[in-house]
Kinemage of the C-alpha trace (Angstrom):
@kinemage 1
@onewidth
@group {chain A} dominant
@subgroup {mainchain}
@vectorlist {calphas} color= white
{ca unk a 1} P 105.957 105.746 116.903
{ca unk a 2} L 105.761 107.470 113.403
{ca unk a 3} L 108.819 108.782 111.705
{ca unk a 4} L 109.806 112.097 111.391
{ca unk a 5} L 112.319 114.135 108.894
{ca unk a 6} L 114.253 114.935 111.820
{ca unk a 7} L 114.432 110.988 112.999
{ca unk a 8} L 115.527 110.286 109.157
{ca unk a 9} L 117.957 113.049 108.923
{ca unk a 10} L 119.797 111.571 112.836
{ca unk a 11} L 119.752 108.526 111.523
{ca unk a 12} L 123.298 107.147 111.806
{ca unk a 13} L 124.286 103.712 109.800
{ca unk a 14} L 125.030 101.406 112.441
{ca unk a 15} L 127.594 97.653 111.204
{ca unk a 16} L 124.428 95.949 110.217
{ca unk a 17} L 121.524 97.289 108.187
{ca unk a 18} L 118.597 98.309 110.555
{ca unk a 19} L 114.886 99.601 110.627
{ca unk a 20} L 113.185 102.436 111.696
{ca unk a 21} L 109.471 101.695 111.494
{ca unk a 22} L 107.183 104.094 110.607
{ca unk a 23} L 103.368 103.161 110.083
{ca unk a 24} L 100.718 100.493 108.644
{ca unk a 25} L 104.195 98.533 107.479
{ca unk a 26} L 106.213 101.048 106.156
{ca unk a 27} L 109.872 101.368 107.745
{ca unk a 28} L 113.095 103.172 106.246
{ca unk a 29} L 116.019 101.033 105.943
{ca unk a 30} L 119.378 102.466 106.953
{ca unk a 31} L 122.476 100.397 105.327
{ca unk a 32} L 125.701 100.340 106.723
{ca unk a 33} L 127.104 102.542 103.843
{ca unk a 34} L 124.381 105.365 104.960
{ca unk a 35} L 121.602 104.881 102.409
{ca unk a 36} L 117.944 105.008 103.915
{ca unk a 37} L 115.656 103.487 101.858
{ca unk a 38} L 111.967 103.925 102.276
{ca unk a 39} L 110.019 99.763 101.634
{ca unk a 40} L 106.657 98.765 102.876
{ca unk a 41} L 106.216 95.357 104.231
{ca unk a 42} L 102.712 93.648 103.263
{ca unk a 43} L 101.281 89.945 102.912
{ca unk a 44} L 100.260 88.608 99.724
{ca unk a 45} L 98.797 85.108 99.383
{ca unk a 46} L 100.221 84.426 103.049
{ca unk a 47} L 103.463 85.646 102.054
{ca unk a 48} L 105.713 88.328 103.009
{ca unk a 49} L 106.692 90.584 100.760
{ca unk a 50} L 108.312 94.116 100.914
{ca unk a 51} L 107.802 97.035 98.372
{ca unk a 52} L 110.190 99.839 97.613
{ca unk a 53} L 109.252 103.123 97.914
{ca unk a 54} L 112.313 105.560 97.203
{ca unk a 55} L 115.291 106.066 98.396
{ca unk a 56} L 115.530 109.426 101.276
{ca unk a 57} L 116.657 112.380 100.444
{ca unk a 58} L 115.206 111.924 96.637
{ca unk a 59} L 112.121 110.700 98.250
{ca unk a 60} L 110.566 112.843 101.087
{ca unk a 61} L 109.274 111.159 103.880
{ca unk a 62} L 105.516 112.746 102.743
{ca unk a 63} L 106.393 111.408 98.999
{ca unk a 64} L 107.074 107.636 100.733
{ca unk a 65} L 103.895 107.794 102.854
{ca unk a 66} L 101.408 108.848 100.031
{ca unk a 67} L 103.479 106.262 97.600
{ca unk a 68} L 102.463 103.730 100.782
{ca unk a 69} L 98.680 104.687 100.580
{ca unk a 70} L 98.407 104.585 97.127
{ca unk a 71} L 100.031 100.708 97.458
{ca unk a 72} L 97.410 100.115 99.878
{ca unk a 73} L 94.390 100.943 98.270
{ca unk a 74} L 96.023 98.748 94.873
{ca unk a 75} L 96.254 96.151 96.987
{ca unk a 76} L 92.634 96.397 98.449
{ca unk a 77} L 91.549 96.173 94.535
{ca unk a 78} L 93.672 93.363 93.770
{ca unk a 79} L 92.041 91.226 96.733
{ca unk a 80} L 88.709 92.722 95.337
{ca unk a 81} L 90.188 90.551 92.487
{ca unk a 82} L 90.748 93.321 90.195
{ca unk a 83} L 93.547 92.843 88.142
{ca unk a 84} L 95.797 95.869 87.311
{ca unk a 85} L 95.130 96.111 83.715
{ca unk a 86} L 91.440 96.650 85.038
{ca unk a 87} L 90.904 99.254 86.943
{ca unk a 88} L 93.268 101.139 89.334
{ca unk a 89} L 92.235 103.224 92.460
{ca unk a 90} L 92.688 106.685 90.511
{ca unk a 91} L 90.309 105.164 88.007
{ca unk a 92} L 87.529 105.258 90.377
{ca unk a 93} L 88.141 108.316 91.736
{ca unk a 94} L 88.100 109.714 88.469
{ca unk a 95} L 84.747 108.188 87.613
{ca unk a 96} L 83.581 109.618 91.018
{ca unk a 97} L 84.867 112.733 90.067
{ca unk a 98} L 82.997 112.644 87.016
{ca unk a 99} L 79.740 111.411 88.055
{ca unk a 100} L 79.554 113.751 91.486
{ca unk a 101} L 79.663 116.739 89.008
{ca unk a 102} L 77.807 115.801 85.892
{ca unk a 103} L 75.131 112.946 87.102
{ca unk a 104} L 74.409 114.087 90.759
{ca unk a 105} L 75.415 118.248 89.963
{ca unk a 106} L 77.291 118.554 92.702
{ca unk a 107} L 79.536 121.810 93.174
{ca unk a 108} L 82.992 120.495 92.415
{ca unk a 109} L 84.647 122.619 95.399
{ca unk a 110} L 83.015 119.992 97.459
{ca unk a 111} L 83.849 116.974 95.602
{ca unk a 112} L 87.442 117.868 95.774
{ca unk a 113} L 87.130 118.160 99.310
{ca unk a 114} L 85.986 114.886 99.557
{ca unk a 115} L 88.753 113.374 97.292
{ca unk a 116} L 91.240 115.646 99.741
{ca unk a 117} L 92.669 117.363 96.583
{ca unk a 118} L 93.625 121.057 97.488
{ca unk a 119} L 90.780 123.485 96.268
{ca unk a 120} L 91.808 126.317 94.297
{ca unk a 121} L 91.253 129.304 95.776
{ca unk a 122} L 91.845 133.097 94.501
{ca unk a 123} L 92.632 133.906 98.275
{ca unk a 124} L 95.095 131.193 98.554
{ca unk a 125} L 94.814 127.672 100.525
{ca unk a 126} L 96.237 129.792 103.601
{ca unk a 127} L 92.699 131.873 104.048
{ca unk a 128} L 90.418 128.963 102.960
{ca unk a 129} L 89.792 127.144 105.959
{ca unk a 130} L 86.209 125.682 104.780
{ca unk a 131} L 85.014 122.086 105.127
{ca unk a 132} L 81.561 122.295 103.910
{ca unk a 133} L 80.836 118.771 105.833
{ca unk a 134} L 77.157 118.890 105.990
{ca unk a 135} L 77.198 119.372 102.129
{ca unk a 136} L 79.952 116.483 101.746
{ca unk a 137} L 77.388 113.969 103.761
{ca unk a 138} L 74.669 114.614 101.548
{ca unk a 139} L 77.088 114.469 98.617
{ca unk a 140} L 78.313 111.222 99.570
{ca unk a 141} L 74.708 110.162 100.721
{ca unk a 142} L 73.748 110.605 97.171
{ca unk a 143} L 76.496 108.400 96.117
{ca unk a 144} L 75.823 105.622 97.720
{ca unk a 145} L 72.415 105.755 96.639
{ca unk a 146} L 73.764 105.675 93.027
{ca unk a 147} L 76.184 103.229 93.413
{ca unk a 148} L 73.187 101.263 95.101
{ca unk a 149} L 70.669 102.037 92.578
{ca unk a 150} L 73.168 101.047 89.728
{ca unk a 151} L 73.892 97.682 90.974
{ca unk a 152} L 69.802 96.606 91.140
{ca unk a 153} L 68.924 97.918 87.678
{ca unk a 154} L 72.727 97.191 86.657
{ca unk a 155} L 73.135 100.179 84.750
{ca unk a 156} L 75.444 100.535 82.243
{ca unk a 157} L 77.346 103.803 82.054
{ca unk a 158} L 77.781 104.444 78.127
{ca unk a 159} L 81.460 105.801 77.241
{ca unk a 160} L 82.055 107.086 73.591
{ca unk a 161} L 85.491 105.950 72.207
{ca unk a 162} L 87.771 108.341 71.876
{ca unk a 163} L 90.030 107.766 68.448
């Protein structure tokens, strides 16, 4: 079962430290002194190793979960053998970001959907309810058919240097 802020906030330290597990190997850790700290338990080379993510309140349960996704999708790119002084996950959403809108001219409402960032809206996010999902699948259709196309011809995306 997930956590929740109420399950944090209840949560009593007990004589020994203890867990309370949370989702895709996060858990908070509650100490006897009453600290809950959020870590994320993962494998690496066939070891076990644990990651801190904050320590609660400082860190809001959302914060520790989003911190825990963005962990994930590093590691993904390190077993993809990236290296972190190569490219990180942010990177490549950027350059998707990018390329959506000025290669493949697609609206950038929709591409921000698609990266789930919140769309700015003169109405406010609490009127704009939209999802445009037949526009996303041909947007991401398109895509793939880049990132396709680029790896036959192995195109080479020119960047100027910026001094």
């Amino acid at each position: 079962m997930s956590l929740s802020d109420t399950a944090i906030k209840n949560a009593k330290p007990k004589d020994k430290p203890y867990k309370l597990t949370d989702e895709k190997g996060m858990f908070l850790l509650i100490n006897p002194n009453g600290s809950k700290y959020f870590r994320m338990d993962y494998r690496f080379d066939g070891k076990r190793k644990t990651l801190a993510l904050g320590i609660y309140p400082e860190i809001s349960l959302k914060q520790a979960r989003d911190k825990r996704d963005d962990a994930r999708q590093q590691a993904a790119l390190r077993r993809m053998g990236f290296s972190k002084d190569e490219v990180s996950i942010h990177g490549f959403r950027a350059t998707a970001r990018t390329l959506l809108d000025e290669v493949l001219g697609f609206r950038p409402d929709f591409i921000e959907h698609q990266l789930a960032h919140a769309v700015r809206d003169p109405n406010g996010l609490a009127y704009n309810r939209t999802a445009h999902l037949e526009e996303r699948r041909k947007m991401m259709q398109a895509w793939a058919n880049y990132l396709e196309n680029s790896k036959l011809v192995g195109v080479v995306l020119p960047f100027e240097r910026v001094a």
